[in-house]
DSSP file (Angstrom, degrees, kcal/mol; ACC not computed):
  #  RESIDUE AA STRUCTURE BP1 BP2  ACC     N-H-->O    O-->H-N    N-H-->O    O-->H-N    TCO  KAPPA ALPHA  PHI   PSI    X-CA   Y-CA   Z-CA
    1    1 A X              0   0    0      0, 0.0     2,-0.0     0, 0.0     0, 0.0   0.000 360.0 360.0 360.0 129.2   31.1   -1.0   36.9
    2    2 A X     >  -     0   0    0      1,-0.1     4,-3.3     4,-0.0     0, 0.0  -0.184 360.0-104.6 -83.9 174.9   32.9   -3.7   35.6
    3    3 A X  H  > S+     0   0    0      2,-0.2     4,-1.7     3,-0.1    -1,-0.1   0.630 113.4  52.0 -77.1  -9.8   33.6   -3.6   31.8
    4    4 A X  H  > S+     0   0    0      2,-0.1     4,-1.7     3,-0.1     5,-0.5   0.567 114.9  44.4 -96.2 -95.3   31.4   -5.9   30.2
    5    5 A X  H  > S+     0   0    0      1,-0.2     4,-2.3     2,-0.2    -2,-0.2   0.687 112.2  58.8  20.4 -65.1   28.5   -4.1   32.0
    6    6 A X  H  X S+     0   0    0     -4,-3.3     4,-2.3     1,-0.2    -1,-0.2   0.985 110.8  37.6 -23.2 -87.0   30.5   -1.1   30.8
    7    7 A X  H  X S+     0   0    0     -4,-1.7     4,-1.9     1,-0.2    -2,-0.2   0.638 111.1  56.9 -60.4 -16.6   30.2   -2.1   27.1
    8    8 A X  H  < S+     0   0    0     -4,-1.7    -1,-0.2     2,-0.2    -2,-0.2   0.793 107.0  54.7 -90.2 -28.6   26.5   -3.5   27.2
    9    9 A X  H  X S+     0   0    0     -4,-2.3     4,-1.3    -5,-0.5     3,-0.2   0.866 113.5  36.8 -40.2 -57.2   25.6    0.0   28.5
   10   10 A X  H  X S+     0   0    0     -4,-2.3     4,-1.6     1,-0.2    -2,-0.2   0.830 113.6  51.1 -73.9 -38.0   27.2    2.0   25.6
   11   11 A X  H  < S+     0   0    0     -4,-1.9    -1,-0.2     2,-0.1    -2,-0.2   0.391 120.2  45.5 -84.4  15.6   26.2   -0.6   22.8
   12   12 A X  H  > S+     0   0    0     -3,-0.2     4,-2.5    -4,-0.1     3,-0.4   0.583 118.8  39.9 -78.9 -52.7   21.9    0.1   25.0
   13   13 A X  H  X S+     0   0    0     -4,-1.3     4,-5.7     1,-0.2    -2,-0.1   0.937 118.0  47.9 -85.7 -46.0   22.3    3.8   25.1
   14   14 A X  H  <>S+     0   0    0     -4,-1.6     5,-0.5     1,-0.2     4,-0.5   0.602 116.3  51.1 -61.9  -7.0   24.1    3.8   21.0
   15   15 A X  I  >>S+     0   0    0     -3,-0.4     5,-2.1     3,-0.2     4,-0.8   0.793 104.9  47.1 -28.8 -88.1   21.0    1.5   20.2
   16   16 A X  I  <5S+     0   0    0     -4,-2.5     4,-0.3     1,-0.2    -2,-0.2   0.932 123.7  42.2 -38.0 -48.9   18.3    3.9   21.7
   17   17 A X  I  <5S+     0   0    0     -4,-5.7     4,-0.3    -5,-0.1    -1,-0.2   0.923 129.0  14.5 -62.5 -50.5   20.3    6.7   19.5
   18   18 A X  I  45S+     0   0    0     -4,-0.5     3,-0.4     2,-0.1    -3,-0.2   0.917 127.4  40.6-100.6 -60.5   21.2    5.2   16.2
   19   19 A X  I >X<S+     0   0    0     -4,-0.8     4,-2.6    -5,-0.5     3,-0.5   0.618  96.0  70.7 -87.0 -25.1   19.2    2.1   15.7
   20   20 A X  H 3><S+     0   0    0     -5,-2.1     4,-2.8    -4,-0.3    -1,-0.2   0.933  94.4  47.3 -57.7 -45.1   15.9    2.8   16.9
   21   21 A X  H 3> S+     0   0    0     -3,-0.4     4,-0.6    -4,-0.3    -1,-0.3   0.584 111.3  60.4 -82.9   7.7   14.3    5.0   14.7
   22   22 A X  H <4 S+     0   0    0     -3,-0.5    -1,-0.2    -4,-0.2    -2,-0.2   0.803 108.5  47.0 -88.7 -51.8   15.8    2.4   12.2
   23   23 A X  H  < S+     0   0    0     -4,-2.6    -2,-0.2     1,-0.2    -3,-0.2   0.947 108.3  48.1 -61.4 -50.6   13.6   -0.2   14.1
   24   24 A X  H  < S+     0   0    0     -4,-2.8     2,-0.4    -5,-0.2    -2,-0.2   0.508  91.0 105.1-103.4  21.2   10.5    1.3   14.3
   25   25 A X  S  < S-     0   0    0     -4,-0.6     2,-0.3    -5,-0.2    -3,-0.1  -0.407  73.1-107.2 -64.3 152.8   10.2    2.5   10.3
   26   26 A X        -     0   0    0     -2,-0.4    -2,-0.1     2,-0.0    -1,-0.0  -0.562  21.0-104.5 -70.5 128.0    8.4    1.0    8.5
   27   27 A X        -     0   0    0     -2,-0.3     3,-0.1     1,-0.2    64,-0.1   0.146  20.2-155.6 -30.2 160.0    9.2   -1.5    5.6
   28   28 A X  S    S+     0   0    0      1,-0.1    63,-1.4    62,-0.1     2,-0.5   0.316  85.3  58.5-114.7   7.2    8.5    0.4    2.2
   29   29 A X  E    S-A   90   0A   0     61,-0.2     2,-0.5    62,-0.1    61,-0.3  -0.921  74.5-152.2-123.2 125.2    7.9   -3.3    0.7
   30   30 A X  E     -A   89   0A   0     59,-2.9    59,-1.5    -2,-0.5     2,-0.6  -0.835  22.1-149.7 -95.5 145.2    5.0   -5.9    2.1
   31   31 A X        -     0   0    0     -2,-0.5     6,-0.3    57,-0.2    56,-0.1  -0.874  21.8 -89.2-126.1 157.1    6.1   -9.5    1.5
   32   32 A X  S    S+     0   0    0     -2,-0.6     3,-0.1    54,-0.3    56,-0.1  -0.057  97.8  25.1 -67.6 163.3    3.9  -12.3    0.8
   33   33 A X  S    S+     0   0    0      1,-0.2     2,-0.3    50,-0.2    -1,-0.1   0.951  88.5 105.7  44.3  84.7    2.6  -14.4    3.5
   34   34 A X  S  > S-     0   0    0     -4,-0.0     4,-1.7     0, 0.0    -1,-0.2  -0.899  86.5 -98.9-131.5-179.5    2.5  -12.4    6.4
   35   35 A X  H  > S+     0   0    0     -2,-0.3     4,-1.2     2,-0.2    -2,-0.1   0.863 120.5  56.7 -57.3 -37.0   -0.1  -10.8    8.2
   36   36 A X  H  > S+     0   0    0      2,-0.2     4,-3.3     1,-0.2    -1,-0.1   0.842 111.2  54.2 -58.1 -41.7    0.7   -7.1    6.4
   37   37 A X  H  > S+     0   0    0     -6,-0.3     4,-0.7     1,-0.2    -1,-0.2   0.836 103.1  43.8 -80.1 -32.5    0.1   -9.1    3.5
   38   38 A X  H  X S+     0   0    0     -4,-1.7     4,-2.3     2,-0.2    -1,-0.2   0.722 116.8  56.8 -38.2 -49.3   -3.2  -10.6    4.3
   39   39 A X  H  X S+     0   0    0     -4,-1.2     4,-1.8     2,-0.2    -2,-0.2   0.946 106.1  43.4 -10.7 -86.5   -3.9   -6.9    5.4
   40   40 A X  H  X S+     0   0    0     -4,-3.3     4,-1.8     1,-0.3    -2,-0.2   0.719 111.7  63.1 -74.3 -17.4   -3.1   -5.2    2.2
   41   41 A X  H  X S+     0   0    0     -4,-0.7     4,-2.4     1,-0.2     5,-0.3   0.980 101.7  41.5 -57.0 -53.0   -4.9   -7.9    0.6
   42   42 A X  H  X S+     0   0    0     -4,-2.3     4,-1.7     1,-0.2    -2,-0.2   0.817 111.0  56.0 -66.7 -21.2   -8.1   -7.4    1.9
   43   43 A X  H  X S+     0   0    0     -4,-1.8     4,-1.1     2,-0.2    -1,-0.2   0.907 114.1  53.0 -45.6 -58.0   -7.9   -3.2    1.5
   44   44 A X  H  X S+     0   0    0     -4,-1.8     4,-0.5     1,-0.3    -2,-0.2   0.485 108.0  39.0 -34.8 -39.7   -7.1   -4.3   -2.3
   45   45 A X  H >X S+     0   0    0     -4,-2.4     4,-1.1    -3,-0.2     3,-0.9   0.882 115.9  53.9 -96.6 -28.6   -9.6   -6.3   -3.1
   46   46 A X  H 3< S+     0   0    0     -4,-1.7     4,-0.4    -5,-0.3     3,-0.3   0.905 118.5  41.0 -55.3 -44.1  -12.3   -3.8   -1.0
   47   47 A X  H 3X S+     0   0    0     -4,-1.1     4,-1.1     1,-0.2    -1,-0.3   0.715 109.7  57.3 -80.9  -9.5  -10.7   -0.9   -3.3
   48   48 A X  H <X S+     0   0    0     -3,-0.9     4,-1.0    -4,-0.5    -2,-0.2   0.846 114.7  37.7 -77.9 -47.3  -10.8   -3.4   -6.4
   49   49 A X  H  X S+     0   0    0     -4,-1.1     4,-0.8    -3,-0.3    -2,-0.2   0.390 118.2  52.1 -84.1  -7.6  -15.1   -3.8   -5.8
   50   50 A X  H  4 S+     0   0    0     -4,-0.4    -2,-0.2    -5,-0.2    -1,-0.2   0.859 115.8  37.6 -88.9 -44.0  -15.3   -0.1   -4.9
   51   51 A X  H  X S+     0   0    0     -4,-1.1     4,-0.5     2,-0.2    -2,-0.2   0.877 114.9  52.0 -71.1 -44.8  -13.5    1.0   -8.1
   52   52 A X  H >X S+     0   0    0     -4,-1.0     4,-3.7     2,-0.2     3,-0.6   0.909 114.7  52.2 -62.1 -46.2  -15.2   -1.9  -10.5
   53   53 A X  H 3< S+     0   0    0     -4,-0.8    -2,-0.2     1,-0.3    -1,-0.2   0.464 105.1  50.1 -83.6  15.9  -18.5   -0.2   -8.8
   54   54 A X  H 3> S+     0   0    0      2,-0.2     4,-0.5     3,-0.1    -1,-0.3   0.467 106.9  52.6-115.4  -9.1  -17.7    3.0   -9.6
   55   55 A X  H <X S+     0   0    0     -3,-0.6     4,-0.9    -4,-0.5    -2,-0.2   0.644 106.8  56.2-100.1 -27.2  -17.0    2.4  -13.4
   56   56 A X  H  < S+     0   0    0     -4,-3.7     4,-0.5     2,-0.2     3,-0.2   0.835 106.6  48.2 -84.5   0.2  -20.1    0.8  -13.6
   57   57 A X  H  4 S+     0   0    0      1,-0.2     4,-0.4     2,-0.1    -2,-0.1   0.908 117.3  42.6 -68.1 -29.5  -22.1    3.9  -12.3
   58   58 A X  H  X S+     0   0    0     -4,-0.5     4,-2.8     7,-0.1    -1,-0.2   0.501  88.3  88.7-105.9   7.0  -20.6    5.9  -14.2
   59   59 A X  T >< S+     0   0    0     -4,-0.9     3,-0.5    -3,-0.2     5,-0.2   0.989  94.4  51.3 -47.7 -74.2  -20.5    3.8  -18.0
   60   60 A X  T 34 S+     0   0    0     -4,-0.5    -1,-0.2     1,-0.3    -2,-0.1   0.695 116.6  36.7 -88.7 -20.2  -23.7    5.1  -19.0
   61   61 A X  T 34 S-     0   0    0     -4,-0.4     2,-0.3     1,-0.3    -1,-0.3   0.920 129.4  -1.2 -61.6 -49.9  -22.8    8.8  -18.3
   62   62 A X    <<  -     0   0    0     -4,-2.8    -1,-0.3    -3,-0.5    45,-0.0  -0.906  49.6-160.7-144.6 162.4  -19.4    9.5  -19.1
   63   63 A X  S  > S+     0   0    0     -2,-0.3     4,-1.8     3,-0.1     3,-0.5   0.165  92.8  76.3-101.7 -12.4  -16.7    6.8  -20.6
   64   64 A X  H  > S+     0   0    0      1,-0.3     4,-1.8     2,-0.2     2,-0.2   0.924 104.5  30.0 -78.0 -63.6  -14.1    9.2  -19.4
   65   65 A X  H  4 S+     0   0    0     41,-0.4    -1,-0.3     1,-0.2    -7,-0.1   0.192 113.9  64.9 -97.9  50.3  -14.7    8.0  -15.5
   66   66 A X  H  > S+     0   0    0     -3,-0.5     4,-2.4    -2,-0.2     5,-0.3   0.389 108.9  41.4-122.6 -57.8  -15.7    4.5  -16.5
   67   67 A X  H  X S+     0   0    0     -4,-1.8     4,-1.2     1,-0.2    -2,-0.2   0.747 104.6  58.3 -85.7  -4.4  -12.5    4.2  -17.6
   68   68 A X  H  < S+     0   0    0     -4,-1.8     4,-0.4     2,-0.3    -1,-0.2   0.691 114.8  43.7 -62.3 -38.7  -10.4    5.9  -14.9
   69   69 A X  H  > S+     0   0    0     -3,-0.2     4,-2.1     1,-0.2   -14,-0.2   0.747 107.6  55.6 -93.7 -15.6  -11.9    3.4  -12.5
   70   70 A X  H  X S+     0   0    0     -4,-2.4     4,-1.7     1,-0.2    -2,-0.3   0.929 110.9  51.6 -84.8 -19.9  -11.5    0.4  -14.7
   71   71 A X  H  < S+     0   0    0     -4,-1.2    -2,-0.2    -5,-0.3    -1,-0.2   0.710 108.4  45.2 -45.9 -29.3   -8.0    1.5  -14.7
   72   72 A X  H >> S+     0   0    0     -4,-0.4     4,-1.8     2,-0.2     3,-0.5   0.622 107.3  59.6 -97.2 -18.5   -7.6    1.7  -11.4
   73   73 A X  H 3X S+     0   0    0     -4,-2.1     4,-1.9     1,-0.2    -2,-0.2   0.916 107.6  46.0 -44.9 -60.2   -9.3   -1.5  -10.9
   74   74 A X  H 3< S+     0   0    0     -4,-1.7     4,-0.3     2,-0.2    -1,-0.2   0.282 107.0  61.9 -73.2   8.7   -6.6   -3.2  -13.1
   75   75 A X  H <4 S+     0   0    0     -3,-0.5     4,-0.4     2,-0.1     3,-0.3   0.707 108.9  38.6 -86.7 -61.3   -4.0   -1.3  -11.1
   76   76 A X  H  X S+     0   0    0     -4,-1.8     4,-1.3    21,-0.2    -2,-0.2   0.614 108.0  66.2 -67.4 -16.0   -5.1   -3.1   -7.8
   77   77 A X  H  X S+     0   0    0     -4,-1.9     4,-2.6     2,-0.2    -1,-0.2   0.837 103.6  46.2 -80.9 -38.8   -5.6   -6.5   -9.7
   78   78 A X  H  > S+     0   0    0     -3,-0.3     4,-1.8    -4,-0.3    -2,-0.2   0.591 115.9  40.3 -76.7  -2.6   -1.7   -6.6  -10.4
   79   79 A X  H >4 S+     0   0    0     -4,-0.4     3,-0.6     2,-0.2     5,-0.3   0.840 115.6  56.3 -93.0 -66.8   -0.3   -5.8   -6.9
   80   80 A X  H 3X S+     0   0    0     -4,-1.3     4,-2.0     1,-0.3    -2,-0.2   0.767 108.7  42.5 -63.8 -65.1   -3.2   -8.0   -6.0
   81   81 A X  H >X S+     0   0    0     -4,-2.6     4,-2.6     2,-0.2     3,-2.0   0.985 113.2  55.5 -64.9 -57.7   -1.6  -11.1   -8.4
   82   82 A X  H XX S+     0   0    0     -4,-1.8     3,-3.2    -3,-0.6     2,-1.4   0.626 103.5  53.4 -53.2 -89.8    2.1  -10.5   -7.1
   83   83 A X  H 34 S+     0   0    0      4,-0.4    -1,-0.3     1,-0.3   -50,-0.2   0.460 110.3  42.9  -2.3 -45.1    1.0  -10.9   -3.9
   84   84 A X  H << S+     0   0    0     -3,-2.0    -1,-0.3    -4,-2.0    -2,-0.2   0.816 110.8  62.5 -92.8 -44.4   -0.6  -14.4   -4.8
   85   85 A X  H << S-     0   0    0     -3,-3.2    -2,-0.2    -4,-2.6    -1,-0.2   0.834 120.9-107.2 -64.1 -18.9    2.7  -15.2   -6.8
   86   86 A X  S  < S+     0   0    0     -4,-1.4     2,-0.4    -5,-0.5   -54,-0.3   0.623  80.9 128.3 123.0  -1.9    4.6  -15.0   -4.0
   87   87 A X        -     0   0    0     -6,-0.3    -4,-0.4   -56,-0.1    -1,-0.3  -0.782  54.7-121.6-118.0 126.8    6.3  -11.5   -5.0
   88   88 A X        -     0   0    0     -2,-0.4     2,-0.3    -6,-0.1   -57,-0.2  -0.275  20.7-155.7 -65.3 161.3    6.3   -8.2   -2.5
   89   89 A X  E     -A   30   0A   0    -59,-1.5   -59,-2.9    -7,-0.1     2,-0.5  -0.743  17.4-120.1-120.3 173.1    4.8   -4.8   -3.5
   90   90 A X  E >>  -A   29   0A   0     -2,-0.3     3,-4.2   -61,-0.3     4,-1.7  -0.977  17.3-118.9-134.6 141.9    5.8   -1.7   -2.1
   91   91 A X  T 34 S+     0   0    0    -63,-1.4     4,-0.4    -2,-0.5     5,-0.2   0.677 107.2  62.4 -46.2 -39.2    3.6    0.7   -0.3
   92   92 A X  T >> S+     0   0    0    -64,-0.4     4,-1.6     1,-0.2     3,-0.8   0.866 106.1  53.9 -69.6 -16.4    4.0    3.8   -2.9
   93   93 A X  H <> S+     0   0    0     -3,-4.2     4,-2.6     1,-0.4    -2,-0.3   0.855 112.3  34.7-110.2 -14.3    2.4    1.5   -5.2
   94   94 A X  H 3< S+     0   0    0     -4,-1.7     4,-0.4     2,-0.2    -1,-0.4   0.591 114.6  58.6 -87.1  26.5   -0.6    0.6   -3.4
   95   95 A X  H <> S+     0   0    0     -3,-0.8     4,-0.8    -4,-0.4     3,-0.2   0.789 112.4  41.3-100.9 -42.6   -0.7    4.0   -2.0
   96   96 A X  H  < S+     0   0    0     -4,-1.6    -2,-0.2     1,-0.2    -3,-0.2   0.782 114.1  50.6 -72.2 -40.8   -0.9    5.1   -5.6
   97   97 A X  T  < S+     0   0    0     -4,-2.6   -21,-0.2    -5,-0.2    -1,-0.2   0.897 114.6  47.5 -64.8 -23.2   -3.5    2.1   -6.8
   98   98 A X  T  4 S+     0   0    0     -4,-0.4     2,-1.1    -5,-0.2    -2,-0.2   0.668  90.4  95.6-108.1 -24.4   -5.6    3.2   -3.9
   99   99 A X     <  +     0   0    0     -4,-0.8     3,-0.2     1,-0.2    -4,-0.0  -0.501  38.5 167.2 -79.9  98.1   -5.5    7.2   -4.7
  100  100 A X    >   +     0   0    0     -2,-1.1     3,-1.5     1,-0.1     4,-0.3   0.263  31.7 122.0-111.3  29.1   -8.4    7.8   -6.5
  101  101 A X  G >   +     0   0    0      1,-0.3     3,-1.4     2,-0.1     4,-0.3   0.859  69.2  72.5 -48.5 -50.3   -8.2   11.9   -6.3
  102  102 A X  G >>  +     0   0    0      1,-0.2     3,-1.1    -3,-0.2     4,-0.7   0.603  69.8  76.2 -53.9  -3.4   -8.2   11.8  -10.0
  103  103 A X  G <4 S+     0   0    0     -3,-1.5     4,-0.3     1,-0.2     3,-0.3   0.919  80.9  68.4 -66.1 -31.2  -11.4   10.9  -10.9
  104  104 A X  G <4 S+     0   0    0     -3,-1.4    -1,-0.2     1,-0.3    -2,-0.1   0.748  93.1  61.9 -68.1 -22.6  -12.7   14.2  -10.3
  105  105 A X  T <4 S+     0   0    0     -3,-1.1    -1,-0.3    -4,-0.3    -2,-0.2   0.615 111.1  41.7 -80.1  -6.0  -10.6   15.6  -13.5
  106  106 A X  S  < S+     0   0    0     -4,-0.7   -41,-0.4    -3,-0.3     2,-0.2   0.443  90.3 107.7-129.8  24.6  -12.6   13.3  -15.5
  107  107 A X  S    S-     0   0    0     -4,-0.3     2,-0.3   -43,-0.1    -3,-0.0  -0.655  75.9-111.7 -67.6 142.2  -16.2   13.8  -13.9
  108  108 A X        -     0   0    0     -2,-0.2     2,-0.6     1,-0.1    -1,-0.1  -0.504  30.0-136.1 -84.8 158.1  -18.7   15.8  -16.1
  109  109 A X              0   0    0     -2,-0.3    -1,-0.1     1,-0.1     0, 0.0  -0.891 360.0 360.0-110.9 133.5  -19.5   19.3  -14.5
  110  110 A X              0   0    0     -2,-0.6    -1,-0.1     0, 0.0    -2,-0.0   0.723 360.0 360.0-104.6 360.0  -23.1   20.4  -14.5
């Protein structure tokens, strides 16, 4: 095996080893205008109408989870505007706008 052969062999197999799982992770950041971003949009604005329609079901019963979901509404409305400014977001925080697990501490029990 000649030596360049050689060396494109070791820098292929030191690739596969070191650098791959370094290739396929994942960004922790979406950045505007891409396709991810288009993506996370539309998830955003779907959890934005889910969240707005879950604070109005629940205004005239309790205020407590009327306001949990307009909160979380206005949570997905600012990643939503960076995204439109031009600005990336990072995946814990829509993971966290999108995590509505709390609600259930502020639901009345009958």
């Amino acid at each position: 095996m000649n030596s360049l052969a050689y060396i494109l062999s070791v820098a292929g197999v030191s690739l596969l080893l070191f650098g791959a799982p370094a290739l396929a992770e994942e960004s922790t950041t979406i950045e505007p205008n891409t396709p991810e971003a288009s993506e996370a949009l539309t998830e955003l604005r779907g959890a934005r109408a889910e969240d707005l329609g879950n604070a109005r079901s629940w205004s005239a019963e309790d205020n407590s989870v009327d306001h949990f979901y307009k909160e979380k509404a206005r949570e997905v409305d600012r990643l939503i505007q960076q995204l439109k400014e031009g600005q990336p977001i990072s995946r814990a925080d829509i993971k966290e706008a999108l995590n509505n697990h709390q609600a259930g501490d502020y639901a009345p029990t009958y």
